[in-house]
N, C-alpha and C positions, 0 to 999 in steps of 0.2 A: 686491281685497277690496270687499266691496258696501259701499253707502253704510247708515247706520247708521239715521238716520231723515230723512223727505225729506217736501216741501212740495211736492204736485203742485197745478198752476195749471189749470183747463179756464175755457173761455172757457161761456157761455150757448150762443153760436151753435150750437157744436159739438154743443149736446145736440138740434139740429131735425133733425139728419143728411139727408135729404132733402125735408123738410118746408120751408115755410114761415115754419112758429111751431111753438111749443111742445117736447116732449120725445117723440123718438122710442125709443119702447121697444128697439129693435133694438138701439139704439147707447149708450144708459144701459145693459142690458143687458150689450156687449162690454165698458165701461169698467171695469162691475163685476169680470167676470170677469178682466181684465187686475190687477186693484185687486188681488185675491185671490193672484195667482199671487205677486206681492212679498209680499205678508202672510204668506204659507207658508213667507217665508224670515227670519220675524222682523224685515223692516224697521218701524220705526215711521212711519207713516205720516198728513201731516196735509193736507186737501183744502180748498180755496178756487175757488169757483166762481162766476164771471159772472151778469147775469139779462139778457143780451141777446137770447136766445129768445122772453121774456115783455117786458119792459119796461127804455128806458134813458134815465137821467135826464137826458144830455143830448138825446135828444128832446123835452122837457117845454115848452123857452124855444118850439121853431119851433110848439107845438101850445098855446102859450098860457098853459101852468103854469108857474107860478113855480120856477124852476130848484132851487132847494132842495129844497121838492114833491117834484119832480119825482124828484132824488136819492133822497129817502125811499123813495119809491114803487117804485123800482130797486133800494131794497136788500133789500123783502120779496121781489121777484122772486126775488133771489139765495137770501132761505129759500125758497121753494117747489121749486129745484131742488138745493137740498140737503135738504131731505126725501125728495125723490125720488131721489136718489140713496143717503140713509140707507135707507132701504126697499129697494130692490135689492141693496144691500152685506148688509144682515141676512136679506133672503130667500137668501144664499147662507153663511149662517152665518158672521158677520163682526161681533163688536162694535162700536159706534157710539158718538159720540155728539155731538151737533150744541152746538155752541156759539154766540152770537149777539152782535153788537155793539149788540145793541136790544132790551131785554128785553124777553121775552114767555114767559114762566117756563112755560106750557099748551104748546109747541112747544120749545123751546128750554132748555139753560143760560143764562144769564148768562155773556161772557167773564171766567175768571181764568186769568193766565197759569199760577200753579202749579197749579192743577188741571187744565189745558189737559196741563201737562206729562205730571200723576203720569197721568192718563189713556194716555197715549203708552208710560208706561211700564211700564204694567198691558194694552200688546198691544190697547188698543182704539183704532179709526180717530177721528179728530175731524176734523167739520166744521164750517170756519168760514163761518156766515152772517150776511149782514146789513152787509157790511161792516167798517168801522173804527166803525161808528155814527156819523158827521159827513159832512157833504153835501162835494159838492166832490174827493170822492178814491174814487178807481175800486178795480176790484178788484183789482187790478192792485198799485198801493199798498198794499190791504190783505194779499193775499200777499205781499209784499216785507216788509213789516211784522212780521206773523203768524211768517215763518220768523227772522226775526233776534229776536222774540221768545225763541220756545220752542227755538231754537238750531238750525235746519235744518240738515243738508250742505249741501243744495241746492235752487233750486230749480226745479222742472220747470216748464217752458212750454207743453202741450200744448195743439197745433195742427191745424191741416188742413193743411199744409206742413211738409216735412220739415229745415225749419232755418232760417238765416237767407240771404238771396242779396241779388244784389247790386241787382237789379230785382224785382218783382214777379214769380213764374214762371208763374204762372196769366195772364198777360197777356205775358211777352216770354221767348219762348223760348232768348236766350241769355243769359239769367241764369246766375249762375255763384253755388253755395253756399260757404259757408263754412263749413272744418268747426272753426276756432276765432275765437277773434275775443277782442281787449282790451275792458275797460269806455271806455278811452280810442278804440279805433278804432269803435266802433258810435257815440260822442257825434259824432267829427270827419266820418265817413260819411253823420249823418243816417237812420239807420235805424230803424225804428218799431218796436222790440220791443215796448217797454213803457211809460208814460208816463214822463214825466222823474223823478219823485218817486219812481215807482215803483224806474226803475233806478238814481238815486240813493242811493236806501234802503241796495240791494245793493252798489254800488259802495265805499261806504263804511264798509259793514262786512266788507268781502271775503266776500258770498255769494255761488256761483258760478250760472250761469244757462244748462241746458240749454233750448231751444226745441225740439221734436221735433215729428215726426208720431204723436199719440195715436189715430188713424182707421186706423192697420194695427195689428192685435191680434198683439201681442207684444214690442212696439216698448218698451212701457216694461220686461220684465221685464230685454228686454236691456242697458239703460243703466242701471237702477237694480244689479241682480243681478250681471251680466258687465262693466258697465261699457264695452261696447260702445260704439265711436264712432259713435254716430248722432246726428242732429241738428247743430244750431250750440253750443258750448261757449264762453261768456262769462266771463272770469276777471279 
């Protein structure tokens, strides 16, 4: 049985796809399309996404801004590519609607969680930007957050690697994945899914934590939809 409604995580990076910076149309493009195929099946669906493409706050201390700043500044990032991604989800006929930890009422909702909800349950996407609005916590946190809010299944990790392993596999090629893994075996392992706050969040409330590859198209319809064992499964 599919999952009912789900907190998909994208990092910034993932949206440069080949680029250097910024948002490659190709790959905002696929995510949409991907976004759509679960939509069709009545999941409810709620998006939190990175601005490490554009700008990250802890860059700010080595470049001279005051760290705070600097946070700030990385969490309008994070609206510009949720705008861009609200834009592509509704050029494909997809209701939207962006919500923000930072008011700016000309782009944005204001977050409330009950209307974050009834939204979810009137079959329109929401996207959370801007963070949790307080410096200091990634977004990372903020999805961890965002889904034990509005009551997530789960939530998705979407990556450029197809789970979690035991080394880096883009760097050692006998890494070995893992296709489940405890909240308790990722803490004693050392492995970097998410920050600590972040997977504490989850840990604590028993939400589960698929890490996938979102860079092959179809990937998410099968774990969301089929329930397909792809990715690492965190429980």
């Amino acid at each position: 049985m599919a999952y009912k409604r789900i907190l998909l995580k994208l990092s910034g990076e993932a949206l440069m796809g080949n680029q250097n910076y910024g948002i490659d149309p190709q790959r905002i493009e696929q995510y949409a399309l991907d976004i759509k195929k679960i939509h069709e099946h009545d999941i409810e669906i709620a998006i939190v996404i990175g601005g490490g493409n554009i700008y990250r706050g802890v860059q700010a201390e080595s470049s001279g801004i005051d760290r705070v700043q600097g946070d700030y500044m990385g969490m309008l990032a994070t609206v510009i590519n949720a705008m861009a991604i609200q834009s592509t989800l509704e050029k494909h006929g997809m209701y939207t609607r962006l919500m923000s930890g930072i008011k700016m009422e000309a782009v944005c909702e204001p977050f409330i969680r009950r209307r974050a909800v009834r939204h979810l349950e009137k079959g329109r996407i929401v996207i959370f930007g801007a963070g949790i609005g307080n410096p200091y916590f990634t977004t990372d946190s903020t999805a961890s957050l965002r889904a034990i809010e509005i009551e997530a299944d789960v939530v998705l990790k979407g990556t450029r690697v197809d789970g979690v392993y035991t080394a880096d596999p883009e760097k050692d090629k006998t890494a070995k994945k893992f296709e489940k893994l405890s909240f308790n075996e990722v803490i004693s392992g050392g492995y970097h899914i998410m920050d600590m706050t972040a997977f504490t969040l989850c840990k604590e409330n028993n939400v589960p934590i698929i890490v996938f590859d979102m860079n092959e198209p179809g990937n998410l319809e099968k774990i969301v939809v089929d329930k397909a064992p792809l990715g690492t499964l965190i429980s």
